[in-house]
C-alpha positions in Angstrom: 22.3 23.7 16.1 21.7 20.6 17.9 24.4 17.1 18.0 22.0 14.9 18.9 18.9 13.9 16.9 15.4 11.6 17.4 13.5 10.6 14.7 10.0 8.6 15.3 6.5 9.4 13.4 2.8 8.5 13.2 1.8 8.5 16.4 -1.9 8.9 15.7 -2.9 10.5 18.9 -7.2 11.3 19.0 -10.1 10.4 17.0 -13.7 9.1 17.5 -15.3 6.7 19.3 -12.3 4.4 20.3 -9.9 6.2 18.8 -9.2 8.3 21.6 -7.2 4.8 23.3 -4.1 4.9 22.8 -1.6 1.7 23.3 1.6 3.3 24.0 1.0 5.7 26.6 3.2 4.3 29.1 6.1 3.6 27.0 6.1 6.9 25.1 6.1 8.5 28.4 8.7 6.5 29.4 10.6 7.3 26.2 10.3 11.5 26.9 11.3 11.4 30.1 14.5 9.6 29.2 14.6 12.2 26.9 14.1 15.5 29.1 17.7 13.9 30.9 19.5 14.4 27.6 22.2 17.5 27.1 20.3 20.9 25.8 21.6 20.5 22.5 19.6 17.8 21.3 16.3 17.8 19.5 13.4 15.4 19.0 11.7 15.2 15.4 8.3 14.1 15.2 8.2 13.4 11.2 4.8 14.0 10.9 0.5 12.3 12.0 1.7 13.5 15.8 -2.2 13.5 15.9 -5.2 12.0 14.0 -7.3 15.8 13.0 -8.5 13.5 10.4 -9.8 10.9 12.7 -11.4 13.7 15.1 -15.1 15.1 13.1 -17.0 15.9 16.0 -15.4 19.4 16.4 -13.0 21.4 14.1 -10.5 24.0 13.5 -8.0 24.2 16.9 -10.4 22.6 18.9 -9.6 19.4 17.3 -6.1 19.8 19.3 -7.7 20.7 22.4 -10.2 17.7 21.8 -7.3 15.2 21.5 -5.1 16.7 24.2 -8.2 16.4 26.7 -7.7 12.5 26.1 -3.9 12.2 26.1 -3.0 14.6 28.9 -0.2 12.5 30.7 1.4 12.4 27.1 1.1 16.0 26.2 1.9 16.8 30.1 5.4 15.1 29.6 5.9 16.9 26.1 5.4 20.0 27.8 8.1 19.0 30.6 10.9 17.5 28.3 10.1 20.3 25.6 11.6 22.7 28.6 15.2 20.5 28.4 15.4 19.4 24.9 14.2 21.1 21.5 10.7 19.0 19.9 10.0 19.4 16.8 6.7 18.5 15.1 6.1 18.0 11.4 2.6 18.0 9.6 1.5 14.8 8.2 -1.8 14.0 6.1 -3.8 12.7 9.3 -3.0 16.4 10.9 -2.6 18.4 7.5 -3.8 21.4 9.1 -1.2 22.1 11.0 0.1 23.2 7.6 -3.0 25.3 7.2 -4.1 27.2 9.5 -1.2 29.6 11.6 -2.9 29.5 14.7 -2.2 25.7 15.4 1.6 27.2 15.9 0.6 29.0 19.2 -1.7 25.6 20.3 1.4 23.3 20.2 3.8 26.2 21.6 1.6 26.0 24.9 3.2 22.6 25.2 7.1 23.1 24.5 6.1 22.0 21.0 7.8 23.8 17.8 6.1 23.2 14.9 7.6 23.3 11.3 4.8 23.5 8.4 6.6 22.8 5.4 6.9 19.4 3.1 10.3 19.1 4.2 12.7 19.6 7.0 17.1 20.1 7.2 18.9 19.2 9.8 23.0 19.4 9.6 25.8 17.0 10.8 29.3 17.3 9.7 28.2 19.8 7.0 25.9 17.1 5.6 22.5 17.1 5.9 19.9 15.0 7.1 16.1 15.2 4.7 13.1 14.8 6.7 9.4 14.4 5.1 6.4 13.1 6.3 6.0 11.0 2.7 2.5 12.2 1.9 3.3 14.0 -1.2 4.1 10.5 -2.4 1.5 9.1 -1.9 -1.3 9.8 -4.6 -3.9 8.4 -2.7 -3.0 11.2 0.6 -1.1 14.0 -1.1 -2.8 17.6 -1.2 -2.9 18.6 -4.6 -2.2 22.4 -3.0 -0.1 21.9 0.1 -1.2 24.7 2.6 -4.9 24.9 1.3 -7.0 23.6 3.6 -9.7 22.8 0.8 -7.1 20.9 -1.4 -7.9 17.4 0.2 -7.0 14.0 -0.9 -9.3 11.2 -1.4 -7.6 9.6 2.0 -9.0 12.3 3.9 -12.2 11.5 2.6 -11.8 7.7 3.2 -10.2 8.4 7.3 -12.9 10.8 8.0 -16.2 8.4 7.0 -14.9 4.7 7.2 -12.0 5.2 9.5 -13.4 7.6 12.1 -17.4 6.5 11.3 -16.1 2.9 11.9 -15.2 3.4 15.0 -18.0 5.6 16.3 -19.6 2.4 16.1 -16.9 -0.2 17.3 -18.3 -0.8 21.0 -21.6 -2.6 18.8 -19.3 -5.0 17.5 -19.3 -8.5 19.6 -15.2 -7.6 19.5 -14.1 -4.0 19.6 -12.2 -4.7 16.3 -13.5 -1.8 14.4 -11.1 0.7 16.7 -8.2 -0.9 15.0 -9.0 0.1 10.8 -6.5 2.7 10.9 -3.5 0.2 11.3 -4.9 -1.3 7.9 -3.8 -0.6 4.7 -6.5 0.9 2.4 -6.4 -1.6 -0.1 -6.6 -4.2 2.8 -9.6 -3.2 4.4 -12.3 -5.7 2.3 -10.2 -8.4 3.2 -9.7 -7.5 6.8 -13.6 -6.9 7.4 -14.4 -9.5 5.9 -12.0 -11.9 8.6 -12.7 -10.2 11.9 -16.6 -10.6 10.7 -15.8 -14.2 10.2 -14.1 -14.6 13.0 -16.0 -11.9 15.5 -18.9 -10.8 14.4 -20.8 -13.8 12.7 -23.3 -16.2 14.5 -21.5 -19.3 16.3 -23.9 -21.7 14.8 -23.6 -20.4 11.4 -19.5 -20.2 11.6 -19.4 -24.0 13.1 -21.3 -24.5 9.8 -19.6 -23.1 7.8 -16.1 -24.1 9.0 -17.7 -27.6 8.4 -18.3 -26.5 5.5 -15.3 -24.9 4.1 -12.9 -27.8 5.6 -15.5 -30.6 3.6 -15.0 -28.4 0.6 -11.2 -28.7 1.3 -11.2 -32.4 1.6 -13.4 -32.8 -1.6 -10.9 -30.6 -3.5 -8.5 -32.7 -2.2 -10.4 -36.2 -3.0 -11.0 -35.3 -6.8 -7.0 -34.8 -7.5 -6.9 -38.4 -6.3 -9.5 -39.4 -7.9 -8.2 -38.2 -11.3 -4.4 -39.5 -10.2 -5.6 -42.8 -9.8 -7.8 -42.8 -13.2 -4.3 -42.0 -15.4 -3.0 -44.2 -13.3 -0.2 -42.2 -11.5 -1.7 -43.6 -8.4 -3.3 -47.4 -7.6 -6.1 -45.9 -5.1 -7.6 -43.2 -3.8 -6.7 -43.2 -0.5 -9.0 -40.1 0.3 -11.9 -42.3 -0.9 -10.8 -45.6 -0.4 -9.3 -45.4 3.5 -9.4 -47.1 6.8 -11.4 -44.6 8.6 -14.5 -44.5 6.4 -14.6 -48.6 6.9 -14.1 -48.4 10.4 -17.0 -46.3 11.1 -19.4 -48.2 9.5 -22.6 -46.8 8.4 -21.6 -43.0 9.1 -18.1 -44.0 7.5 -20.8 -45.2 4.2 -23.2 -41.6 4.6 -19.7 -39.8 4.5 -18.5 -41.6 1.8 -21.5 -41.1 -0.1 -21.4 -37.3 0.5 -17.7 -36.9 -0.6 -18.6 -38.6 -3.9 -21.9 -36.7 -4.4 -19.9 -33.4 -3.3 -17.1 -34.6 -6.2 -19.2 -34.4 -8.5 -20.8 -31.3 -8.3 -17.6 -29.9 -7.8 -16.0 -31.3 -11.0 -19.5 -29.8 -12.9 -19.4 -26.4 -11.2 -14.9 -26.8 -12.6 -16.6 -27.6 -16.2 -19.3 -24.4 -16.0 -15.9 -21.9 -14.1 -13.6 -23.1 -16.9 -15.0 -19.8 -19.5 -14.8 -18.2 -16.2 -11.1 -18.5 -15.7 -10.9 -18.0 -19.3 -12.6 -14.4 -18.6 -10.5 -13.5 -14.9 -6.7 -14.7 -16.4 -7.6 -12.1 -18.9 -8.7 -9.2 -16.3 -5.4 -10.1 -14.1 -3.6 -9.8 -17.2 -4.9 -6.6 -17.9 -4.5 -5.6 -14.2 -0.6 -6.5 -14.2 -0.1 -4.6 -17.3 -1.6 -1.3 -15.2 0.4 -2.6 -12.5 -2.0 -3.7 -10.4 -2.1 -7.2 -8.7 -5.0 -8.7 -7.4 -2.7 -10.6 -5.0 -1.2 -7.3 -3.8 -4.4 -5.9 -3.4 -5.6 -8.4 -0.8 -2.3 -9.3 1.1 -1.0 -5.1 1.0 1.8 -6.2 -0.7 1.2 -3.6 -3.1 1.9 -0.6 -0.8 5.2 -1.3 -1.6 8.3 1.7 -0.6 9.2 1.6 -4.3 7.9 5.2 -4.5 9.4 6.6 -1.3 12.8 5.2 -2.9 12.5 6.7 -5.5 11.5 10.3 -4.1 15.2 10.3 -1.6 16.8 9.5 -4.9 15.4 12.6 -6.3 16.7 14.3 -3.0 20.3 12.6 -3.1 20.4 13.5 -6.9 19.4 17.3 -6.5 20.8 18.1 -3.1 24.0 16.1 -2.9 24.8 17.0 0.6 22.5 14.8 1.6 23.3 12.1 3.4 20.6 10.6 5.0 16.6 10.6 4.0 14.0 9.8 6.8 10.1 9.8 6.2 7.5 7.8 7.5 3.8 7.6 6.6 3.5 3.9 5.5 4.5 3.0 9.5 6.8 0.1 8.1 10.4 0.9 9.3 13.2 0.1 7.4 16.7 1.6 7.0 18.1 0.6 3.7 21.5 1.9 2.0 22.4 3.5 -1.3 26.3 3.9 -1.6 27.1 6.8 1.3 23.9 7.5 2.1 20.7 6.1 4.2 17.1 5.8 3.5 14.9 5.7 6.3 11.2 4.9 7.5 10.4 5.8 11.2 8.1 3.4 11.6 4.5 4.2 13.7 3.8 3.6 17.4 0.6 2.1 16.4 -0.6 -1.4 16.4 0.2 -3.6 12.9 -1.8 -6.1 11.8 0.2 -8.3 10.2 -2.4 -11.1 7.5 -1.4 -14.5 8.2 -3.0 -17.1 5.6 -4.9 -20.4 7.3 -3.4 -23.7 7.3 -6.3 -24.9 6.7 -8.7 -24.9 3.5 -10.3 -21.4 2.4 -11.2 -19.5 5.6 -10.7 -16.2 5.7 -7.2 -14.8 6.8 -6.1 -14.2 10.2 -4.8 -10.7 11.1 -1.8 -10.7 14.1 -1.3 -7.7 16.4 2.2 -6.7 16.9 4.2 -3.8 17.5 7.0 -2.3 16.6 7.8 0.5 19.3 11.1 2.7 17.7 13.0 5.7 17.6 16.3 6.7 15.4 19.1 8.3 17.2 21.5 10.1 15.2 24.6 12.0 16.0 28.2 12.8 14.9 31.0 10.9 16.7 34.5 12.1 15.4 34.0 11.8 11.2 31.1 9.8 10.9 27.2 9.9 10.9 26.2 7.3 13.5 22.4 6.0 13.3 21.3 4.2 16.0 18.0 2.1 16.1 16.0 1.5 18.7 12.8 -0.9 19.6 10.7 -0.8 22.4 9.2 -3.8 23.4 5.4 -4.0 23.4 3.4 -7.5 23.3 -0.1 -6.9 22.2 -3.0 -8.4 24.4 -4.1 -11.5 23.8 -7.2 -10.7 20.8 -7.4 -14.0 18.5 -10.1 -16.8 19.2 -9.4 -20.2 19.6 -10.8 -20.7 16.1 -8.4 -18.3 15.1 -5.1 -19.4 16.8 -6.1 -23.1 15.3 -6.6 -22.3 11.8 -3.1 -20.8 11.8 -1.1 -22.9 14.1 2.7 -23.3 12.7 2.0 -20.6 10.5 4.7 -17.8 11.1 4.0 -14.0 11.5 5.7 -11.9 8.7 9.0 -10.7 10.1 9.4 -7.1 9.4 13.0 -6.3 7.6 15.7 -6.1 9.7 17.4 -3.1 10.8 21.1 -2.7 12.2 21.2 -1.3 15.6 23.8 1.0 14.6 24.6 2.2 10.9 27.7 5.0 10.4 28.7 7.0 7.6 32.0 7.7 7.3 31.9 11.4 6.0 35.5 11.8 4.9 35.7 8.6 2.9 32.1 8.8 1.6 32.0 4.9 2.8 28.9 3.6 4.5 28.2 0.2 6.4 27.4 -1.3 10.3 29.4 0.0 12.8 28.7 -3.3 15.2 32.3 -2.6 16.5 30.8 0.4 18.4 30.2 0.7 21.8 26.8 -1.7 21.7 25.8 -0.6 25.1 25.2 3.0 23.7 22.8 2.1 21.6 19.7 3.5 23.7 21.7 6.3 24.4 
């Protein structure tokens, strides 16, 4: 039994078209040959979507591991090396569900020092606790098998990967920006809103986007001129300055046209407010309706609503029926987190992959601006004396440089979500039960 473990996930190696890139290759190769200088009693966990079968259509059965391998072969080439010095470990995920299918994938990853474990869920020991791995599929309605092991029992995510995902970026290089390549670091319920920006933004005519950034920023500034206006009729304010201002005089006759169009455009705006009023009437009753199904429209276009309440709740359901456990790692939704609950852990591994994080514009209604990042990590976890130590671990990566100018303006000062914070190292203390950050520790083992 090993001492030492390393957790990371959702790696999405292969799949069409421009899928076969991959970001990372020089840092995850980095990372395993780190690795392969590590005692023999250590073991690397790969929690599950090591590759993207679902991704890969153009061939099938094994072949779809040979397919992606032919396309990552310094990074299987170093698995194979470090897999002869330390134990690897590969769970099945939902993008590579058959590896849970079909026996023969067993021998495939054997060739390269890769041991693979079929099963929902994985057990690891330390100090007679034990550590719960999962993928996190069989959370997720939308990507659970409703017959784990049968290769026919699909869920309607493999459905959605395999045509949008994979077809989308068959097609990417026809793009004016290769954006397409980059749906599978989207959130399902995300994608309308995320095509429609990088269409916007990429794929739309330059005349036509001039004009209609005109467009949408006038519409802004009659929005804003008709509050004014309505201020300074009850009186709350003496003028309207958005009317009434400097500028407009000083430019003379333009200043007069573009006077004359703000009022015209006031006014159609306050009739087309009149006609939307049943309107509003009709949608305040459908978002009621939603929230009472639990389902916000806001959530549905920001992916706030892919939420980690049900992962939660599923380690609870471990912690309550297997007691032992004291720590619960899965990954899947590629947002890393470690969160406590009393003397135990909750963790998300993260994903290696590029996140694409929606920013909202400064700047009247354009569409949103999705930011690259990354967010590079592993989990080490070992026993020191009577505790569990968990020690986390980021890789730096800055993405290259993808935005427009049109882009980069519309948001400037606006900040990039910052993605929850995560101790560098978290211990539980096994005889007391007592669980907390353990910043007193030698910091410089941390990427040990």
């Amino acid at each position: 039994m090993a001492r030492d473990y390393y957790f990371l996930s959702d790696l999405h190696l292969g799949g069409d078209g421009e899928l076969e890139h991959c970001d990372f290759v020089d840092e995850f190769v980095s990372f395993l040959k780190e690795l392969a200088t590590k005692d023999s009693d250590t073991e690397l966990i790969i929690g599950g979507d090591l590759c993207g079968f679902w991704e890969t259509t153009t061939v099938q059965g094994t072949a779809m591991f040979d397919e992606i391998v032919s396309h990552h072969g310094a990074i299987f080439d170093q698995l194979r090396e470090t897999g002869k010095h330390v134990k690897i470990t590969v769970m099945a995920g939902n993008h590579d569900y058959d590896l849970a299918c079909d026996p023969a994938f067993r021998d495939k990853l054997a060739g390269y020092n890769l041991e693979l474990h079929s099963a929902i869920s994985l057990k690891r020991e330390l100090l007679g606790r034990t550590l719960w791995i999962e993928h996190g599929q069989q959370s997720d309605p939308v990507n659970a098998s409703p017959d784990y092991g049968n290769p026919y029992a699909l869920p309607l995510g493999y459905f959605i990967t395999s045509t949008v995902v994979a077809g989308g970026s068959r097609h990417s290089t026809f793009g004016r920006g290769n954006w397409l390549k980059d749906l599978r670091s989207v959130a399902t319920e995300q994608i309308p809103d995320w095509v429609l920006s990088n269409y916007f933004y990429r794929e739309m005519g330059p005349a036509i986007r001039a004009v209609s950034t005109v467009f949408l920023l006038l519409l802004t500034f009659t929005v804003a001129a008709l509050v004014g206006e309505a201020l300074s009729l009850l009186g709350i304010l003496n003028v309207n300055i958005l009317l009434d201002n400097p500028v407009f005089r000083s430019l003379g006759f333009v200043g007069s046209v573009l006077h004359a169009i703000v009022v015209v455009n006031m006014l159609i705006l306050f009739f087309m407010l009149v006609v939307a009023l049943p309107g509003w009437l009709v949608l305040h009753d459908v978002i009621k309706t939603l929230r009472r199904f639990r389902i916000s429209p806001t959530e549905l276009a920001t992916g706030e609503g892919r939420t980690n309440e049900v992962y939660i709740r599923r380690a609870r359901e471990v912690f309550a029926g297997h007691p032992e456990t004291s720590v619960y790692l899965f990954g899947h939704t590629h947002h890393a987190f470690l969160q406590r609950e009393d003397d135990r852990v909750i963790i998300n591994m993260g994903t290696w992959l590029k996140i694409l994080d929606r920013v909202p514009v400064r700047f009247g209604y354009l569409p949103s601006v999705y930011y690259p990042t990354f967010r590079l990590n592993y989990f080490h976890i070992r026993a020191e004396q009577s505790q569990i130590v968990i020690r986390y671990i980021e890789i730096p990566k800055t993405p290259a440089r993808e935005l427009g100018l049109l882009q980069r303006f519309v948001t400037l000062g606006r900040k990039i979500p910052a993605p929850p914070e995560i101790p560098e190292i978290t211990t539980i203390d096994v005889q007391s039960g007592a669980t907390g950050d353990a910043s007193a520790l030698d910091s410089t083992s941390a990427g040990s």
